[in-house]
N, C-alpha and C positions, 0 to 999 in steps of 0.2 A: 504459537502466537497468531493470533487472528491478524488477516490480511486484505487490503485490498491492492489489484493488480494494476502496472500498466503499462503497456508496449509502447517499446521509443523505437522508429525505424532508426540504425545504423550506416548513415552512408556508406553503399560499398560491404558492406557485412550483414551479417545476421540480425535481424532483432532482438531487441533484448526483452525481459519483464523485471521490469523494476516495481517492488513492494512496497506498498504503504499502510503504515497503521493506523486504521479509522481514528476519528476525532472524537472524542467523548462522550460531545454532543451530536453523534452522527444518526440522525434519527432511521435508519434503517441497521436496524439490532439483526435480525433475521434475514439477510438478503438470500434472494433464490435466485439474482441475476435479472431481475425483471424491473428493477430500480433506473434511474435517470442521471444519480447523482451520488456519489460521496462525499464528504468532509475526511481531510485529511488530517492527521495531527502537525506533522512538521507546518501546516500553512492554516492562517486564520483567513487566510480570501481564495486560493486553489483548492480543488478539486478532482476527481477524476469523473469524468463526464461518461455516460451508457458501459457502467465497466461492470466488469463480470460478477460473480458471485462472492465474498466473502468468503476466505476459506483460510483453515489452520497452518499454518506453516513453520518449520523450524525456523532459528534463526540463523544459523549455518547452512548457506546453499552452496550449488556447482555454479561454475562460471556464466552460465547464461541465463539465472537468472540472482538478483539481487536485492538487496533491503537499501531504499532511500536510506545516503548517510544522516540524513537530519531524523526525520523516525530511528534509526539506532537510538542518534543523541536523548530522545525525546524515553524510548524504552530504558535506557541505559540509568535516566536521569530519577525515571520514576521507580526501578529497582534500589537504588539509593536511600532512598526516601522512605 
């Protein structure tokens, strides 16, 4: 599943990287990391601001890093369909 990433500091713990599923209309199809900006799906006004490259990812991960639960909803909704 295509991805894009983004680190929450954890007060007191490790940081995390929480996953997000581009937006449909996310006009950088090809990112190589050199982009400014994403559109997310779970949000019609957030984003992830200078984030890294788009990359494939399972949707089953390890503890430290995760898939936004609204992106689940949003994949889960469109496997339905």
């Amino acid at each position: 599943m295509l991805a894009v990433s983004e680190r929450v500091s954890e007060f007191g713990g490790p940081d995390r990287v929480i996953l997000h599923l581009p937006a449909v209309d996310d006009e950088c199809d090809e990112c190589v990391g050199d982009c400014v900006f994403h559109a997310i799906a779970c949000s019609s006004e957030y984003g992830i601001v200078l984030p890294s490259p788009m990359c494939d990812v399972p949707l089953d991960l390890d503890h430290s890093h995760g898939w936004c639960v609204d992106c689940l909803a949003v994949i889960a909704a469109a496997a339905g369909s």
